[in-house]
Residue, then its C-alpha position, 0 to 999 in steps of 0.5 A: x570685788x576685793x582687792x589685797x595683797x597689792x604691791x605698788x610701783x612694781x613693774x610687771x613683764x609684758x607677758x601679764x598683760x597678754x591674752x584675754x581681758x576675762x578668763x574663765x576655767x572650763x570648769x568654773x561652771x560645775x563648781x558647787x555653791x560650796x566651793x564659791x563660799x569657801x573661796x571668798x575672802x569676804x562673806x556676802x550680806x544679806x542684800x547681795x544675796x537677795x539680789x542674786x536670788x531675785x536674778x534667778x527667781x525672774x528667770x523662772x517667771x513665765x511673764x518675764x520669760x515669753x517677753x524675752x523669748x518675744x525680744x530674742x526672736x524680734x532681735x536675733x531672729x531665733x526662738x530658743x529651745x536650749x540646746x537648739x535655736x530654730x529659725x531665723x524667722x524672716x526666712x521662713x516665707x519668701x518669694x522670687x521669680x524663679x521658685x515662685x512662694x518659698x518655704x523654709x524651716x532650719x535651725x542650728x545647735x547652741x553650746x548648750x548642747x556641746x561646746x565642741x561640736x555645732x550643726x546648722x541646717x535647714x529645708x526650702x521648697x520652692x512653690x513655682x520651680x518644684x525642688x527642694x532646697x537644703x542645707x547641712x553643716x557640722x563643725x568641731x571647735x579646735x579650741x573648747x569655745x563656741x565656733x562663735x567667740x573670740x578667738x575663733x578655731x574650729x573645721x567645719x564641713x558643708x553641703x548646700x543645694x540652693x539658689x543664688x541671685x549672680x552678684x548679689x553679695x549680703x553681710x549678716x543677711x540671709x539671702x531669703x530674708x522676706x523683705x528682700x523679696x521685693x525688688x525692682x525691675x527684672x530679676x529673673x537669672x538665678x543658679x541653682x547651685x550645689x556646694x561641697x566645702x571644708x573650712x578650716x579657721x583659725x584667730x590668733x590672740x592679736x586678731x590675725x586670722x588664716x583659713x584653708x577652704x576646699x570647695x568643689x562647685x555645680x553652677x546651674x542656670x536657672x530662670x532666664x539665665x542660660x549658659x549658651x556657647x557658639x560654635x559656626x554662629x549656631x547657639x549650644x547650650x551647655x548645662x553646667x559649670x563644675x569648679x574645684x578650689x582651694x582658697x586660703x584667706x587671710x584677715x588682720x583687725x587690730x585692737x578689733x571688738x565684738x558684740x558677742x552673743x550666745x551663737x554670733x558676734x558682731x565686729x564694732x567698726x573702730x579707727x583701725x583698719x582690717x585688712x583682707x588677702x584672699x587667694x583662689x586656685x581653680x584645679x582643672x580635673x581635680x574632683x571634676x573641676x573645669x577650669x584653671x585659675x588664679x583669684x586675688x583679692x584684697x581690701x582695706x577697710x578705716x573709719x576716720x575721725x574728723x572730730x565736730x565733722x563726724x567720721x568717714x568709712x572707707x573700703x578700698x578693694x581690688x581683684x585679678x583673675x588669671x586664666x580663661x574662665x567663663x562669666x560665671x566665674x568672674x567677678x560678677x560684681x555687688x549688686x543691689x535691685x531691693x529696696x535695702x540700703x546695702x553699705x557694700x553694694x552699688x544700690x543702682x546696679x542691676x544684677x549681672x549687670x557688669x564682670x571684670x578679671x581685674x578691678x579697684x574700687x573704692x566706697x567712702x560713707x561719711x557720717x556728719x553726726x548731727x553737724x548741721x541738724x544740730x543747728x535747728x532746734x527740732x532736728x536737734x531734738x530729733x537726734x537726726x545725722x546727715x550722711x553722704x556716700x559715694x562709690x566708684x569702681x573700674x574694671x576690664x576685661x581682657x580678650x581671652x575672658x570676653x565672650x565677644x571676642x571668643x565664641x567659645x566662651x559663654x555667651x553674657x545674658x541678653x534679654x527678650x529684645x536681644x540685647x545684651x544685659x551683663x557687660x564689662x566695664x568701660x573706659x569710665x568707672x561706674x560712680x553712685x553716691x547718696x545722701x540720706x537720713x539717720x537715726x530716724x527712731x533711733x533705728x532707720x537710715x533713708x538715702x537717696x541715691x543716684x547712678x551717674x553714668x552708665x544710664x543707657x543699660x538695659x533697665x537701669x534706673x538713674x535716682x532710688x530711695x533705699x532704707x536701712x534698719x540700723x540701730x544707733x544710740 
């Protein structure tokens, strides 16, 4: 790169230094080779240009390309036909109690198809239930960028028939990731949903963000999960919930970084925090909704560094719920029956286990970065970090939302004995906490982990060893 016609102790405005770090012209790629050589202020030697013709030759090499197609897919999950992008591969197979095998094939579009307009789909077939699964989506960037890259702009419209495990909430995951598949205890309450929704999105240059989303949502009990009322002490079963909602979410990350790939980005956690405000409006008789309600969330996330001690993350989250809503539509609240370690789940609760209308939690996960392994020479070479968590959350529910106290409301779950499986919160807030093992092969973090209180629930398990492929360098 050569620079000229600098100029010294010259202060600038500060709108020179706003935007992006790079910019690049729509049109700069349909520039001609020509143009390029015409431009530069200097000619390029002979061995410059060998290196850029080596770049290109290598793509062409068979070897070197199935290689790389071997990689993408490892890595990234998708096999890459250009325009289109099939997979991810981890979700093609998959099982569960309720659909029994699970076969799925979907894909999605790449900007090498259009940078304006992106579509994602894909098909499943439960073995067991017998019904088709699907997914549809189309999106048009507002901006002339992939949907993908920073700063994000664009409306996108859905419909997903699916299921879904209650209270399973998972980041970057697909939900049929075959290794997800393997769980423990009991996991048979699923819903069958149908889901119709409008997105708008759109990123500011200083990492705020503001999107509007209209969904119009069929909860269908699946499994052993039953929507069940009770009128003069007689069981009446109910078939389906019906919601309307408008949700505007707001999101503010400063100074934020991505790995940024072709379709995705990944956001690096940094010392500033990101916070999160999401409002949910529940329209009774609007598109067939049910009910009215009002949904507050909002979250805080920070990574703190403690210098020689490593560095903590923290995430403290609160909700409240106004209005009468039946348990589906409460919180149901991050639960974890895999073998996985979830960062924002709580690795010992079952699954519908517990439901509030308001809540606060807080999940701390500190990393000592070798403080005291670096202490025995062959850990020391091993590389391996220390780390400990721990996670709390308290919740309630009020009468008018707590199926025993009105009948009218839909029954919680109970197993095969009767008793009572999904519960609201007591006086105590549930407590787990880990320790565990990074950087094993550069890749895996092994924890173990124990719930604390609570232990009289129906199939809870007091101690568990979670793994999580994380890779760290």
């Amino acid at each position: 790169m050569i620079i000229k016609d600098y100029k010294i102790n010259t202060p600038q405005p500060d709108t020179i230094y706003t935007g992006g770090t790079l910019a690049v012209l729509p049109q700069a790629e349909a520039r001609s080779e020509d143009f390029w050589n015409s431009q530069r202020v200097d000619t390029l030697v002979q061995r410059r240009l060998n290196i850029y013709k080596n770049i290109d030759t290598l793509q062409t090499i068979p070897s070197f390309k199935r290689t790389m197609d071997i990689v993408t897919l490892f890595f990234a999950g998708y096999k890459d036909f250009g325009p289109f992008e099939m997979g991810p591969v981890n979700t093609f197979y998959s099982f569960n109690n309720v659909e029994g095998f699970r076969l799925r094939l979907g894909g999605r579009t790449t900007p090498a198809l259009s940078k304006r307009y992106y579509f994602e789909t894909y098909g499943a077939y439960g073995f067991k239930d017998e019904k088709w699964k699907y997914f549809l989506s189309g999106a048009y960037s507002l901006n002339n960028k992939s949907i993908y890259s920073f700063p994000q702009s664009y409306i996108r419209g859905s419909f997903q028939r699916d299921t879904k495990i209650p209270g399973q909430e998972l980041q970057f995951v697909q939900e049929d990731n075959f290794l997800l598949s393997f769980k423990r205890g009991e996991n048979n309450m699923m819903l069958y949903n149908d889901i119709y929704k409008v997105e708008f999105l759109r990123e500011l240059e200083n990492h705020f963000s503001y999107g509007l989303t209209v969904r119009k949502w069929t909860q269908r009990p699946a499994g052993s999960l039953t929507f069940n009322t009770l009128e003069n002490n007689v069981v009446v079963p109910q078939d389906l919930i019906n919601t309307s909602e408008v949700t505007v979410n707001l999101r503010y990350a400063p100074f934020e970084k991505f790995y940024q790939g072709k379709v995705y980005r990944t956001p690096i956690i940094d010392k500033y925090p990101i916070f999160n405000l999401r409002y949910t409006a529940g329209l009774k008789g609007v598109m067939g909704g049910q009910y009215n309600y009002h949904n507050f969330m909002g979250s805080i996330d920070k990574r703190f560094y403690l210098s020689v001690l490593g560095y903590t993350d923290v995430t403290l989250e609160g909700g409240y719920i106004l209005g009468k809503v039946p348990f589906p539509l409460l919180t149901i609240h991050r639960a974890n029956q895999t073998y996985a370690y979830q960062l924002m789940s709580y690795n010992l609760m079952n699954f519908l286990e517990f439901v509030s209308d308001h809540y606060a939690s807080v999940m701390i996960d500190h990393n000592f970065n070798g403080f005291f392994f670096n202490k025995i020479p062959l850990l020391k070479k091993l590389k391996l970090r220390e780390l400990v968590s721990f996670k709390a959350l308290y919740g309630d529910l009020r009468e008018e939302n707590d199926p025993n106290k009105d009948p009218s409301l839909y029954q919680f779950p109970k197993n095969s004995a009767g008793v009572s499986t999904t519960q609201a919160l007591g006086h105590d807030p549930y407590i787990e906490g880990s320790v565990g093992v990074g950087n094993i092969f550069k890749l895996l973090r092994v924890d173990a982990v124990r719930r604390f209180n609570y232990l009289d629930n129906p199939n809870v398990s007091e101690w568990g060893i979670r793994a999580r492929v994380k890779f760290d360098f």
